[in-house]
C-alpha positions as CSV (number, residue, x, y, z in Angstrom):
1,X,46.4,61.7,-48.3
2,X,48.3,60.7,-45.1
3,X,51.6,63.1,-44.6
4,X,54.5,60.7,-44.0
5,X,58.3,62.0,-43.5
6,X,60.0,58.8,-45.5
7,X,63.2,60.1,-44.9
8,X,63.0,58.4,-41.2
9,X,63.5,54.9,-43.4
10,X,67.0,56.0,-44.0
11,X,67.6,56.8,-40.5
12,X,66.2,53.6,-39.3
13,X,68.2,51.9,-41.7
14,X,71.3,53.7,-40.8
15,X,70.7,52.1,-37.4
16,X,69.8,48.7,-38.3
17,X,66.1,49.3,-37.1
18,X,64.8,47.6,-39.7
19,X,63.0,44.2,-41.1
20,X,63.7,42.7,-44.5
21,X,60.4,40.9,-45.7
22,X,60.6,37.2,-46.8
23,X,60.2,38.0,-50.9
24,X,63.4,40.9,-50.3
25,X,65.5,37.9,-48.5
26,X,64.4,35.7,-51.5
27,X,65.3,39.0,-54.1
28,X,68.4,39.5,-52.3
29,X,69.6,36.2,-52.7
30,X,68.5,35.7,-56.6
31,X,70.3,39.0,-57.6
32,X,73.0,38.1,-55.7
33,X,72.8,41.6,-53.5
34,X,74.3,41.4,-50.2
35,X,72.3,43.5,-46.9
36,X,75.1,46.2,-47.3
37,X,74.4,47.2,-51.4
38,X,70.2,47.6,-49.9
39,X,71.2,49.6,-47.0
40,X,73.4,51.5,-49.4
41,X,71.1,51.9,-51.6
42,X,68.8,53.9,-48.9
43,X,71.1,55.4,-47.1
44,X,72.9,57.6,-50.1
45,X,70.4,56.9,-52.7
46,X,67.5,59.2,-53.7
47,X,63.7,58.7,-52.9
48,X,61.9,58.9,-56.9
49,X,58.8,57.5,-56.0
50,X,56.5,58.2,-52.5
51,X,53.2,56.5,-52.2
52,X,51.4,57.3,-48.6
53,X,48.4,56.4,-49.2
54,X,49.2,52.7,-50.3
55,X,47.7,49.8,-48.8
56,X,48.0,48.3,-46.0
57,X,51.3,50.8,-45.1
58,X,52.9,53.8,-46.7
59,X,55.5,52.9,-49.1
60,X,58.5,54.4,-51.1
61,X,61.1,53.8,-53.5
62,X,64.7,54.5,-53.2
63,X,67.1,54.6,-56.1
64,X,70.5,53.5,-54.7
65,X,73.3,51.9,-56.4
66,X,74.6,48.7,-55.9
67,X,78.1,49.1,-53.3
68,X,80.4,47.1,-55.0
69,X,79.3,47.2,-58.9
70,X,77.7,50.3,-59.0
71,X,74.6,48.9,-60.5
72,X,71.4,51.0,-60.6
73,X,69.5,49.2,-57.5
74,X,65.5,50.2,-56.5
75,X,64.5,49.3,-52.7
76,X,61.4,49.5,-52.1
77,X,60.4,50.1,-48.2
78,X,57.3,50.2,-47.0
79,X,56.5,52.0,-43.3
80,X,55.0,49.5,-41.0
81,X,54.7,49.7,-37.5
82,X,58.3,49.1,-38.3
83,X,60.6,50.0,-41.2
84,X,60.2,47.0,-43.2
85,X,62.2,46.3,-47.1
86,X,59.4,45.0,-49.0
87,X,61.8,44.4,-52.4
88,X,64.7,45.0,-54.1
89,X,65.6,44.9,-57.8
90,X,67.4,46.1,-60.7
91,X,65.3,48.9,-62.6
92,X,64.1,46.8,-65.7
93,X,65.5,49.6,-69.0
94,X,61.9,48.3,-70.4
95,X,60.1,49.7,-67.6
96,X,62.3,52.6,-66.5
97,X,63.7,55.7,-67.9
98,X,66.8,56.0,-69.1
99,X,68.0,57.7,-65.7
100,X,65.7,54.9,-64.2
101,X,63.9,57.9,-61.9
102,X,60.4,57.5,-64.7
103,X,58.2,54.4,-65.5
């Protein structure tokens, strides 16, 4: 298991030193999220899931909520040579806990 300090994502994002992938434009845009509700979402939201091991980069999962609505919002970022959002979406109640912090 690699050691990884994912709380770096939310300083690059702080500081705009970030890339948002192609499918997390796409996401943005279907969910009608803005770049602000993401980048709120990792800045004052809560890591619930770490993976460092995953292929081919590190990744995590921040539980945020969306700026305006308040809306539970998941971003997922993933540590590339860069910080790079991979996704975002709204935790499915199917799929999530209650609290939407447990599959």
């Amino acid at each position: 298991m690699r050691i990884f300090d994912f709380e770096r994502i939310r300083e690059k994002v702080k500081s705009g030193d970030y890339q948002i992938s192609v499918h997390a434009t796409k996401r943005l845009r279907s969910r009608q999220l803005t770049v602000a509700d993401l980048e709120h979402a990792v800045v004052y939201g809560e890591i619930i899931e770490r993976d460092p091991d995953a292929k081919p980069y590190p990744k995590c999962v921040f539980l945020g909520a969306n700026s305006l609505k308040g809306e539970s919002l998941h971003v997922v970022c993933s540590v590339t040579p860069d910080t790079m959002i991979v996704t975002v979406y709204f935790p499915d109640d199917d799929a999530w806990s209650k609290d939407k912090y447990r599959r």
